[in-house]
N, C-alpha and C positions, 0 to 999 in steps of 0.2 A: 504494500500500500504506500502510496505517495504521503513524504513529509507533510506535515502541516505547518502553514505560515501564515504569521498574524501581521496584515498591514496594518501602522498606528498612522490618523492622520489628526493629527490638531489642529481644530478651526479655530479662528479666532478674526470673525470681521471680512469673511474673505467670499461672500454672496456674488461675488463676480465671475470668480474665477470658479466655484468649489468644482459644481456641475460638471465639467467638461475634466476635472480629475476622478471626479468620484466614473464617470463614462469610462476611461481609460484602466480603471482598477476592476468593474466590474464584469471588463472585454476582453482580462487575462486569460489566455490561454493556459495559465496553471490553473485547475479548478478546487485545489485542496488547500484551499484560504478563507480568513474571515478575514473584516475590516473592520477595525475599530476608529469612529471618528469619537472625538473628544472635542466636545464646545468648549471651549476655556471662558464662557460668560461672552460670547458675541455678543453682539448689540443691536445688530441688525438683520435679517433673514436666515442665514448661517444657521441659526442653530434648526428655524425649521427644513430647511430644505436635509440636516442631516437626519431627523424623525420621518419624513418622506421617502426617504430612499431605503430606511432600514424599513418599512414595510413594503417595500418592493421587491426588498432582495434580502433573502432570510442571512446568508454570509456577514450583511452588513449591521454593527450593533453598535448604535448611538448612544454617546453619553455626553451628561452636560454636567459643569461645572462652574465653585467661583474662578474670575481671573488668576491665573497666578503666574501664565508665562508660557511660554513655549519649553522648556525644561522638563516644570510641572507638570505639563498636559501629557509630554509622552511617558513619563516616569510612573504615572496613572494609568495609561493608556497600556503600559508594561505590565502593569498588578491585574490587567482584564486578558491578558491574551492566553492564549490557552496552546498555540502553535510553536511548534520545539525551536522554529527557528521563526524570526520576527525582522519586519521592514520597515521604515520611514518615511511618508511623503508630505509635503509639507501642501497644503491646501489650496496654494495658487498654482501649484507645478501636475506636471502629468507625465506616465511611464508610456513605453511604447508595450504592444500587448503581448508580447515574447517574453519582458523581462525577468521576472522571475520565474519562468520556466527554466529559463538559460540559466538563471544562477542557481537556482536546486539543483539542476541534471548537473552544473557544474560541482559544487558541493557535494552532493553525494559521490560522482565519478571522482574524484581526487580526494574524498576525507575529509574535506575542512571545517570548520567552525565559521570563517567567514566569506562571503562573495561580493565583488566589487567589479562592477563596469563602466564603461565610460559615459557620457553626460553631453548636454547639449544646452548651451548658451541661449536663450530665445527674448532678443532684442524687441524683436516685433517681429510679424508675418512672414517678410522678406530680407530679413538679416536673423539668422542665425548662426552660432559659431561653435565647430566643435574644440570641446577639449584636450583630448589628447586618445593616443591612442595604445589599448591595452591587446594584449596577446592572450585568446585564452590558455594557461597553464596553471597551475598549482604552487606557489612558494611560500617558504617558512616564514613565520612572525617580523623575521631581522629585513629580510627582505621586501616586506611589505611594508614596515616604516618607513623605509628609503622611499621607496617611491612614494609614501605621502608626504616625505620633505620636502622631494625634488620637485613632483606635481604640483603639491601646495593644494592637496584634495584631503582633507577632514572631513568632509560631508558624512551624513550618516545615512541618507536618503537615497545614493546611488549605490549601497552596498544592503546583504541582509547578514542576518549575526544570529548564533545559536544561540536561544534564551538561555541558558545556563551561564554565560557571560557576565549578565548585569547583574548574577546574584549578590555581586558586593561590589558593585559601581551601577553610579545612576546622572542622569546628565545632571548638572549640577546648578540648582533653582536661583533665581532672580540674579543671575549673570546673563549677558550677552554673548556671544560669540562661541556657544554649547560645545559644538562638537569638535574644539580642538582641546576642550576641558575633558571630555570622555571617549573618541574614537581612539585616539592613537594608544590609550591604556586597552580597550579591547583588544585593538591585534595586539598588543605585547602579550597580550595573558591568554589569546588564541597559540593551535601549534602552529597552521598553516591556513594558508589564505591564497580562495581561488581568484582567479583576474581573466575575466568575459572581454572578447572584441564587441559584444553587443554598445551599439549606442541607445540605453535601456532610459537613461533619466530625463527628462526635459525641466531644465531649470529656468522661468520667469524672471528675467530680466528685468521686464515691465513694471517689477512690484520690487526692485530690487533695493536692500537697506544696509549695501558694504561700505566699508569705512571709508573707500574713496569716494564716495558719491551721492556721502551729506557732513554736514556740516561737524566738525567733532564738538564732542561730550564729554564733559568728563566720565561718564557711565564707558564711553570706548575704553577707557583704561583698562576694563574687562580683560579684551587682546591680549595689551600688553602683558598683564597678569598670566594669562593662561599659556602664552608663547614662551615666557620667560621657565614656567613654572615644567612645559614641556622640554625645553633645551637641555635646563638642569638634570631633570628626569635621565634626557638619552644620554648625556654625557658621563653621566652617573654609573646606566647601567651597561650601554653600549658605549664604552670610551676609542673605538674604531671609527664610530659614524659623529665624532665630534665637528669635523668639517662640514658633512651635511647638515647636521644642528643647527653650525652656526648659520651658514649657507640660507636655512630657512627664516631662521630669528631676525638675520642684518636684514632680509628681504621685507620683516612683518614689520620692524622698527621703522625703516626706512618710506614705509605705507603710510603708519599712524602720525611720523613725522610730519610728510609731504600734508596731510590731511589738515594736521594742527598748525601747520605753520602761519596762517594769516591771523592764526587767532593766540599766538604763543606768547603773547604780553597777558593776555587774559588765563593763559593756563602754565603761565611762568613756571613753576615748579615741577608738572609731567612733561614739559617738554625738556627741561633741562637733566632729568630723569633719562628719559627715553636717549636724546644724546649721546650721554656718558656711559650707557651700555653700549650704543655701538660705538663709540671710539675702544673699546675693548676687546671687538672683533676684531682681529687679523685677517681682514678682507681683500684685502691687496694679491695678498698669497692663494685665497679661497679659490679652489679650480672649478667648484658648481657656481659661482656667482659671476653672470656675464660683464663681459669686459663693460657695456654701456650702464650695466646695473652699478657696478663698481663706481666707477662718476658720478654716478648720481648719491652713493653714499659720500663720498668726498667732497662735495656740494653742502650736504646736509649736515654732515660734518661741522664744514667752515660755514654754517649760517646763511648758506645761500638756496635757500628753499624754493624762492622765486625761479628761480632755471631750472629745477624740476620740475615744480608745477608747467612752464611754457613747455616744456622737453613733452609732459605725458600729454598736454593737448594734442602736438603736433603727431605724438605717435598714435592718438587716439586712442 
């Protein structure tokens, strides 16, 4: 008999878009699923349209709740599922209808504990962009970190995870920036981890809330927290992939920098914070950080923020 897998989706405000995901999950071609949507206390149609579909389709079981976050909702959404192995979609986005077929048959055919495939940027209608591209084959935990230094993919949403996982990790409540706070701890504490050519996830752009493209908060500090608190970790325990670490950290620093710099007399303190860890990096020498990335931490460096910012318009 075919695994069982529990998709979590946490709504939250998202009557726009949900429809046209909740369509894509109920058109899976894996048939050995429930979905679990989780109203986090929407505000607006959201929570009925998730009451409406669960009487249409027995798979599907609604639950609503107070606000408490996107953390919260899936962490909840974890204590209802009942499938040995479990997925994340996040309420504005939508799967292609293979997708978790392809990642169980992959999972079961190789052993793993986790599945991960590739993803799809979706600006709007006529611009889309893909990410990257994965081979399907089977590798070990060490393995599978690297690549989400070098990608710069923490997502939880393009991969599914054997519930036994989260028994003592859970995404981690009223933080931002979730899943570079609990993905990269599952595959450490997975053995192996399969990697699908499927382009399985479709990521909304259109609704999109990354640190370069709004205004920063001190609430982004989040990032920074959870990037630092990852580095240490691999450095800690993998002193090999100390390069790639950093590799990803200068990259993440260099992001929150570029973000906060118009506003870094008013956030005086995390920006001068954020600085003085990478000038601690040995990036010069770093062979994963591109030669134009490299300039731009040297920029940022010496205070000159302003030529990165013109730098990332012109690269779009």
């Amino acid at each position: 008999m075919k695994k069982k897998i529990s998709i979590i989706v946490p709504v939250y405000n998202t009557e726009k878009y949900l429809e046209k995901c909740l369509r894509s999950l109920v058109g899976q071609s894996y048939d050995n699923m429930e979905i679990i949507l989780v109203d986090d206390g929407s505000t607006d149609n959201s929570g009925k349209i998730c009451n409406e579909w669960a009487k249409k389709d027995k798979r599907i079981k609604a639950f609503h709740k107070k606000n408490g976050g996107l953390s919260d909702a899936r962490n909840y959404g974890l204590t209802k599922a009942t499938g040995e192995y479990v997925g994340f979609v996040d309420s504005d986005d939508w799967v292609d209808k293979d997708m978790y077929r392809s990642l169980m048959t992959g999972c079961e055919k190789y052993g793993t504990e986790i599945g991960w495939c590739n993803k799809i940027r979706v600006y709007s209608k006529k611009n889309k962009q893909e990410s990257y591209i994965l081979k399907k084959e089977g590798i070990d935990a060490e393995r599978a970190l690297v690549l989400l230094l070098l990608l710069s993919d923490p997502s939880a949403c393009n991969k599914i995870f054997k519930k036994q996982l989260f028994d003592d990790i859970e995404f981690p409540k009223q933080k931002l920036y979730e899943d570079i706070g609990t993905i990269p701890y599952l595959i450490d504490k997975a053995s192996r981890v399969y990697l699908d050519n499927i382009y399985g996830y479709y990521y909304n752009q259109q609704n999109d809330h990354s640190i370069v493209h709004e205004r920063f908060t001190v609430e982004k500090m989040d990032y920074y927290y959870n990037v630092k608190t990852l580095n240490n970790f691999v450095i800690a325990k993998y002193p090999n992939l100390r390069e790639v670490s950093e590799c990803f950290f200068a990259l993440s620093l260099t992001a929150l920098i570029t973000a906060m710099y118009c506003q870094r007399r008013q956030y005086k303190k995390q920006y001068k914070m954020l600085v003085k860890d990478l000038g601690r990096i040995k990036y010069k020498s770093n062979r994963y950080i591109p030669l134009y990335k490299k300039i731009m931490i040297f920029f940022d460096l010496h205070h000159m923020g302003w030529i990165v910012n013109i730098v990332k318009k012109v690269r779009g």
